[in-house]
MDAnalysis code that builds the backbone (N, CA, C; Angstrom):
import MDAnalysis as mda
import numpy as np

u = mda.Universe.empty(378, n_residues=126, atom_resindex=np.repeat(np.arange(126), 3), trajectory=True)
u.add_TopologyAttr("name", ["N", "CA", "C"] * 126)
u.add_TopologyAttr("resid", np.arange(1, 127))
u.add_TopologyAttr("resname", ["UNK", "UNK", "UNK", "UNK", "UNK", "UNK", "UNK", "UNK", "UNK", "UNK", "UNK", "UNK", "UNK", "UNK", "UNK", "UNK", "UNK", "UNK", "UNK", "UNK", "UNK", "UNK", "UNK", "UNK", "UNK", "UNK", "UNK", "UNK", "UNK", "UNK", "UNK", "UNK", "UNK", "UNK", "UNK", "UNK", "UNK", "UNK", "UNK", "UNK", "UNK", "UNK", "UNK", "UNK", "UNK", "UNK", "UNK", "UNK", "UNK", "UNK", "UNK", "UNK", "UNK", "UNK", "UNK", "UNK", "UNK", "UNK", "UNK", "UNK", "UNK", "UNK", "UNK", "UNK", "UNK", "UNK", "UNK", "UNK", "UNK", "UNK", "UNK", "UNK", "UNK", "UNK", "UNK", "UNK", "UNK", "UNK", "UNK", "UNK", "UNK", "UNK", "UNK", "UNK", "UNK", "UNK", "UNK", "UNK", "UNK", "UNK", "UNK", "UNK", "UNK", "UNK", "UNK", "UNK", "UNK", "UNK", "UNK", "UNK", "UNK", "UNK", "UNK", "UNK", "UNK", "UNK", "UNK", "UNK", "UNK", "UNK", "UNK", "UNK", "UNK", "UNK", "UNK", "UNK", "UNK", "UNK", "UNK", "UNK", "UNK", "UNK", "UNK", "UNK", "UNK", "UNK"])
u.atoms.positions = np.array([
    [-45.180, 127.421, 198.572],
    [-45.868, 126.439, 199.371],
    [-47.368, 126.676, 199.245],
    [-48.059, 125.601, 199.122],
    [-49.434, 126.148, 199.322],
    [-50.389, 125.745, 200.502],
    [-50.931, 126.581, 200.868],
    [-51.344, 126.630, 201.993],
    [-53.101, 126.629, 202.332],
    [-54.073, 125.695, 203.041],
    [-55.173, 125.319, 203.032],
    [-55.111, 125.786, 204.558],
    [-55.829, 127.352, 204.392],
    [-57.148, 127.132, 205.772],
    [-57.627, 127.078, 206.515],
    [-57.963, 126.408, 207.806],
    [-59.045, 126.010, 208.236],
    [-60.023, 127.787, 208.150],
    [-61.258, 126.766, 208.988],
    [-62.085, 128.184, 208.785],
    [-61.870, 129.223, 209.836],
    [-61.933, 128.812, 210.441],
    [-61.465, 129.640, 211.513],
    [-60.265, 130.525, 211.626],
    [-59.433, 130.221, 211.016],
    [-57.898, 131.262, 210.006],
    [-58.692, 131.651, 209.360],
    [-59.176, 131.401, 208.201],
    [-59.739, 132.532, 207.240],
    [-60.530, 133.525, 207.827],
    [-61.229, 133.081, 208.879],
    [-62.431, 134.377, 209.427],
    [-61.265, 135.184, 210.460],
    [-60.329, 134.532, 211.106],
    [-59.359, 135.736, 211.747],
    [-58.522, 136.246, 211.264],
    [-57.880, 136.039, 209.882],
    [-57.702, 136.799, 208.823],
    [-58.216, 138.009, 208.484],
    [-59.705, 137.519, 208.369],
    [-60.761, 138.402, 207.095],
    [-60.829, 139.769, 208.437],
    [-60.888, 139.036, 209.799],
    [-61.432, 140.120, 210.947],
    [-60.254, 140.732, 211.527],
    [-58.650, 140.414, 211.566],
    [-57.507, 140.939, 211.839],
    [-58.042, 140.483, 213.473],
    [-58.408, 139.628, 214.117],
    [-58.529, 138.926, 214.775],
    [-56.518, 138.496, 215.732],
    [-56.531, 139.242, 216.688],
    [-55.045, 138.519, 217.271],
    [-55.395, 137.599, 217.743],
    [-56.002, 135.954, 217.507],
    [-56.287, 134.951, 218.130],
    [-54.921, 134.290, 216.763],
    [-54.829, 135.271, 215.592],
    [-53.905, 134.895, 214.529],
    [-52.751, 134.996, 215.086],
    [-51.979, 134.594, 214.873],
    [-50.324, 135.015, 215.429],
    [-49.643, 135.567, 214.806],
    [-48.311, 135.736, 214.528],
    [-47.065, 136.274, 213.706],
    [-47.237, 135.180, 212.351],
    [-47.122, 133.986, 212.843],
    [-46.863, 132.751, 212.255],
    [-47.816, 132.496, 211.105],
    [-48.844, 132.203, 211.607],
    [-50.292, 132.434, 210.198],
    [-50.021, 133.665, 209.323],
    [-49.821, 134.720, 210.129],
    [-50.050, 136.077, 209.438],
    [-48.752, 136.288, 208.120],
    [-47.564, 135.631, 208.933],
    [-46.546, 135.735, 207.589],
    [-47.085, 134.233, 206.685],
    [-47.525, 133.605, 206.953],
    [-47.771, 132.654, 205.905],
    [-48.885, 132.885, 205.133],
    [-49.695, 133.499, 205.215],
    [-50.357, 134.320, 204.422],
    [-50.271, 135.254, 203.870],
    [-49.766, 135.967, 204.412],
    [-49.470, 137.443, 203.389],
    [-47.882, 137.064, 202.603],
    [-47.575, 136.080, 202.954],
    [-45.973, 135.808, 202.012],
    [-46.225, 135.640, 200.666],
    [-46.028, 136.436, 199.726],
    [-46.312, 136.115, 198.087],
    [-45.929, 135.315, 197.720],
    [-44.819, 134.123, 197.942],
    [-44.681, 133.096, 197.664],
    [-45.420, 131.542, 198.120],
    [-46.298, 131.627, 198.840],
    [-47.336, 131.007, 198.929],
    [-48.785, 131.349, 198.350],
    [-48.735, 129.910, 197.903],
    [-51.112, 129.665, 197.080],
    [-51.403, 129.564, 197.959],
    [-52.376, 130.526, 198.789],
    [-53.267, 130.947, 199.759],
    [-54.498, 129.855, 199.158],
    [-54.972, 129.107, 199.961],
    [-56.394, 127.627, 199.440],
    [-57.607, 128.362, 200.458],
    [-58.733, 128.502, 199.755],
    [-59.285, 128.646, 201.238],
    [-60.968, 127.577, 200.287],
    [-61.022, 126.859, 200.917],
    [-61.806, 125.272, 200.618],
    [-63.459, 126.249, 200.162],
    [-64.159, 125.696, 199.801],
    [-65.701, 125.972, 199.399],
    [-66.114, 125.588, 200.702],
    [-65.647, 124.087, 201.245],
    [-66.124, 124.091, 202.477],
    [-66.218, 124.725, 203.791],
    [-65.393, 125.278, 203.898],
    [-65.296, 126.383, 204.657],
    [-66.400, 127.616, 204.334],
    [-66.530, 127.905, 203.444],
    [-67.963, 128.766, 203.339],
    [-69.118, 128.223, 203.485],
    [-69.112, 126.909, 202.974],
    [-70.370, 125.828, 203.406],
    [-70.106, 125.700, 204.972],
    [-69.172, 125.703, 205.646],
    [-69.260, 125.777, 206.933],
    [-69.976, 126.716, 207.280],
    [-69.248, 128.093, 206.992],
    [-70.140, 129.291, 207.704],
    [-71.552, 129.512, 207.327],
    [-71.859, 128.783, 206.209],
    [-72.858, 129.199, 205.983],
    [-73.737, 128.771, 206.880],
    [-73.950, 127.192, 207.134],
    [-74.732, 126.521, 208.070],
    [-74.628, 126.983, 209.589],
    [-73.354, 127.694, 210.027],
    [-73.182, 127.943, 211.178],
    [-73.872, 129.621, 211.628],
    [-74.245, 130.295, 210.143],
    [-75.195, 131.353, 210.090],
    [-76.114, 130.900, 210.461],
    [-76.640, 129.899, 209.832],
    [-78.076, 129.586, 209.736],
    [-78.547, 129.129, 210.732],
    [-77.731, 128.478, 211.663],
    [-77.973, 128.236, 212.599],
    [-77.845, 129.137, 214.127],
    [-77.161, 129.765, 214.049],
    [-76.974, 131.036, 214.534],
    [-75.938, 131.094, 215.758],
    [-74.814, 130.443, 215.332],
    [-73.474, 130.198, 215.705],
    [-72.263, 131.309, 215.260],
    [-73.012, 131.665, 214.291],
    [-72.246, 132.465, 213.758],
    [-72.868, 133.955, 212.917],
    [-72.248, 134.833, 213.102],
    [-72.472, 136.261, 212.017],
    [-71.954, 135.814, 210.916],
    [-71.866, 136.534, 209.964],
    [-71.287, 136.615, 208.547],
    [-72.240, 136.795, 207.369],
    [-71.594, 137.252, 206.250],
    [-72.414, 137.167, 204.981],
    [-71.337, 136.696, 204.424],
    [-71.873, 135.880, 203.323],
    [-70.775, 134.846, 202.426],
    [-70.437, 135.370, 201.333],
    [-71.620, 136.340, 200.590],
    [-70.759, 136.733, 199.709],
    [-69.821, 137.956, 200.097],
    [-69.758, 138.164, 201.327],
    [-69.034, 139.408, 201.184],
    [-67.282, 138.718, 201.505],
    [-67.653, 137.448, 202.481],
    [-66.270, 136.919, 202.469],
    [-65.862, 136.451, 201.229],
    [-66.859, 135.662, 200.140],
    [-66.626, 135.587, 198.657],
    [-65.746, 136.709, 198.412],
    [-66.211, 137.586, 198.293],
    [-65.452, 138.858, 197.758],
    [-64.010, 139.136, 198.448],
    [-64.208, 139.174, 199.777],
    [-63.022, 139.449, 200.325],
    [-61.778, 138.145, 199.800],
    [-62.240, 137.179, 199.904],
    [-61.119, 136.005, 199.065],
    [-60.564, 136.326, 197.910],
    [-61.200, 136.389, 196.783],
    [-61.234, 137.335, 195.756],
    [-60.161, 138.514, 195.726],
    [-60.533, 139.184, 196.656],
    [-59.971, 140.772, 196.833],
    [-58.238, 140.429, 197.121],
    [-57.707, 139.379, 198.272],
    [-56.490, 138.716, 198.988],
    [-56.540, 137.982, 197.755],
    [-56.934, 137.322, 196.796],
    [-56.007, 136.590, 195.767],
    [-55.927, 135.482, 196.198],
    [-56.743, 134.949, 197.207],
    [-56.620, 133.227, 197.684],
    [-57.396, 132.335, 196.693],
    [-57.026, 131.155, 196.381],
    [-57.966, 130.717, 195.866],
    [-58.897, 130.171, 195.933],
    [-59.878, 129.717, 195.501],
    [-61.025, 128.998, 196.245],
    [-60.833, 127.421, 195.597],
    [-60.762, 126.771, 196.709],
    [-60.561, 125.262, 196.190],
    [-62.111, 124.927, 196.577],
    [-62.053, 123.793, 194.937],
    [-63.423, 123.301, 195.056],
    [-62.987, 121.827, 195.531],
    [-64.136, 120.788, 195.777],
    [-64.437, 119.346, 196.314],
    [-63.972, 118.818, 194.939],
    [-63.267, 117.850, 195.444],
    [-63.334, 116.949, 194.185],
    [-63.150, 115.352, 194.506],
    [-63.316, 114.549, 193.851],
    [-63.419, 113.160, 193.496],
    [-61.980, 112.533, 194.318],
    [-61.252, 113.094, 194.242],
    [-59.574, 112.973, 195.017],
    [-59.965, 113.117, 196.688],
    [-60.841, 114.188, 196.896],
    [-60.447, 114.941, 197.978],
    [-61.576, 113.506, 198.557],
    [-62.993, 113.125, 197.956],
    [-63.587, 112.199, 198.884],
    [-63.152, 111.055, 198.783],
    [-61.787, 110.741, 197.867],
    [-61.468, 109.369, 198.128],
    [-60.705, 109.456, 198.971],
    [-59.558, 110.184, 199.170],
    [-58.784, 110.744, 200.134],
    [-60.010, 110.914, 201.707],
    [-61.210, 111.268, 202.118],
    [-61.549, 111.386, 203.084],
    [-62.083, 109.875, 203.638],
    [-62.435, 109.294, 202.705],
    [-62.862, 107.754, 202.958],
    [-61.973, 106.872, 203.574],
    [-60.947, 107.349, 203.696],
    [-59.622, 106.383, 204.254],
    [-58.998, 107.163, 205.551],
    [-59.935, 108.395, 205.782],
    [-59.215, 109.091, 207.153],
    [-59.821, 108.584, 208.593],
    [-59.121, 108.474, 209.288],
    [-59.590, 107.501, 210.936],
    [-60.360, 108.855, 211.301],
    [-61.185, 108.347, 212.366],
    [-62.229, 109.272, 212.872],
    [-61.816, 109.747, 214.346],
    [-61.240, 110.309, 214.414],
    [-60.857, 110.636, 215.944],
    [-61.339, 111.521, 216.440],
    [-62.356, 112.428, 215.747],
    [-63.242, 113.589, 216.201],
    [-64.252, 113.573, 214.996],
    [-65.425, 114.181, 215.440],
    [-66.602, 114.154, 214.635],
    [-67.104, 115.388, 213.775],
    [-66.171, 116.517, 213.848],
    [-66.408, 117.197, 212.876],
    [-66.206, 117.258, 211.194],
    [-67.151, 117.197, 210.377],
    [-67.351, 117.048, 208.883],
    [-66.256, 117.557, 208.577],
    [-66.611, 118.975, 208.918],
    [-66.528, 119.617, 207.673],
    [-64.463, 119.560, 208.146],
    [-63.869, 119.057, 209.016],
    [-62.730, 118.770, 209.584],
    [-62.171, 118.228, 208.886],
    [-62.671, 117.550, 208.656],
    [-62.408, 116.058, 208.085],
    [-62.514, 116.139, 206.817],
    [-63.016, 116.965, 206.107],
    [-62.896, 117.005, 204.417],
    [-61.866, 117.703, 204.438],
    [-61.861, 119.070, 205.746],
    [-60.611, 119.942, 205.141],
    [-59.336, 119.535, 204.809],
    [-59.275, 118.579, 206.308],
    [-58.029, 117.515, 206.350],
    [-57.833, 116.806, 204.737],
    [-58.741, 116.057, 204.049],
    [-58.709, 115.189, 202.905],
    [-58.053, 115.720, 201.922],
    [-58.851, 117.626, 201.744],
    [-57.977, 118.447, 200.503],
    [-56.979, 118.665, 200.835],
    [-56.366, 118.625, 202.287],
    [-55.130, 119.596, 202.580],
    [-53.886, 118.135, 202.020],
    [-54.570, 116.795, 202.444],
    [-53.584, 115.906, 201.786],
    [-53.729, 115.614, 200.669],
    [-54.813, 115.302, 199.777],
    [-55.011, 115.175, 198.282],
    [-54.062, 116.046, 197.460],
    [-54.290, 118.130, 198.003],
    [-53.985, 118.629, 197.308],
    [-52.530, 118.889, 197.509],
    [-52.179, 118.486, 198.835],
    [-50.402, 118.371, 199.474],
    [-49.957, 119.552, 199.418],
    [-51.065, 120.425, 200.553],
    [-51.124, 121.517, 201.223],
    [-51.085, 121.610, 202.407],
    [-49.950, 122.329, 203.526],
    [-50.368, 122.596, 204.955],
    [-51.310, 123.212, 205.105],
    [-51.771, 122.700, 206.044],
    [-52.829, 122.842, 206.605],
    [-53.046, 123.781, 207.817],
    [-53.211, 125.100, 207.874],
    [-53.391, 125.946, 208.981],
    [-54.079, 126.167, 209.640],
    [-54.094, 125.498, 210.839],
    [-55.183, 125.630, 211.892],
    [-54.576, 125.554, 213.156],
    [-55.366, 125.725, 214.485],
    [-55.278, 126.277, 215.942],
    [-55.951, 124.951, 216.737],
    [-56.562, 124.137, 215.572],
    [-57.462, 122.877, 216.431],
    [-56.422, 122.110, 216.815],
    [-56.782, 121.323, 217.892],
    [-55.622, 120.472, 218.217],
    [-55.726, 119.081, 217.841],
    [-56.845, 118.961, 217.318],
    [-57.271, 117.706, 217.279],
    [-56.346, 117.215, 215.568],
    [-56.154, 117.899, 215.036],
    [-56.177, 117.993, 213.347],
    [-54.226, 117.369, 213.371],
    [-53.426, 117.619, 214.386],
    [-52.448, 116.600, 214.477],
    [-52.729, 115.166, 214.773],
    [-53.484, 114.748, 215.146],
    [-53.941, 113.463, 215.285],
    [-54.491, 112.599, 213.818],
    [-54.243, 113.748, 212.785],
    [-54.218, 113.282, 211.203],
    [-52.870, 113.354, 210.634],
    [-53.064, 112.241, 209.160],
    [-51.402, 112.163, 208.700],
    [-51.406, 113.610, 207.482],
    [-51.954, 114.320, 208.228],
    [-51.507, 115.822, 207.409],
    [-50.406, 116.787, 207.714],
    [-49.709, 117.457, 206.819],
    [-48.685, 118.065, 207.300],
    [-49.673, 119.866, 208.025],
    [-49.354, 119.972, 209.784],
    [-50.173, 121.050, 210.153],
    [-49.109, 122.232, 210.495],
    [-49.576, 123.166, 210.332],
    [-48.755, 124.519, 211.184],
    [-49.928, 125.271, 211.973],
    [-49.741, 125.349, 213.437],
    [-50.505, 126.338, 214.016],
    [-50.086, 127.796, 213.765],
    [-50.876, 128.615, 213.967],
    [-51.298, 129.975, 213.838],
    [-50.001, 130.619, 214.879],
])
């Protein structure tokens, strides 16, 4: 199965964070799942550094992705035609692209937001 993400899984992942559950944690570490973890999601943190919402250094989570064997999905031409046709029911971006790859690339989508069932993506909470 392959599996996309959100950012907020990847950073309680990377931090062993128990806001993760049983549930995320075996779907990630299961070797039979493609671990996705989006560019956007680092473009998230990055801006949310910069703004000062957030700690982190990127390349070190670079590395740590790397290190777990996830892959890094890039943006593509699919993923913004796929976002151009998604209803707006909350105003976060970078949400809303994740949502686009997780259906373009016909990946669950792992996240804790609640809002992200209110898309026609297939979700599993944490």
């Amino acid at each position: 199965m392959k599996v996309l993400l959100d950012t907020h899984v990847l950073l309680w992942w990377l931090a062993d964070d128990k806001q993760l559950g049983t549930q995320g944690r075996e779907l990630i570490a299961d070797p039979g799942n493609d671990i996705l973890v989006s560019v956007v999601s680092l473009w998230e943190i990055v801006v949310k550094v910069r703004v000062g919402k957030l700690q982190g250094e990127v390349a070190e989570i670079s590395d740590a992705i790397e290190r777990y064997g996830f892959m890094l999905l890039p943006i593509s031409l699919a993923n913004l035609r796929e976002l151009m046709g998604l209803p707006m029911h909350h105003r976060d971006p970078f949400d809303h692209l994740l949502i686009a790859q997780a259906i373009s690339e016909q990946a669950t989508f792992l996240s804790e937001d609640q809002n992200i069932s209110k898309y026609p993506v297939q979700v599993v909470s944490c």
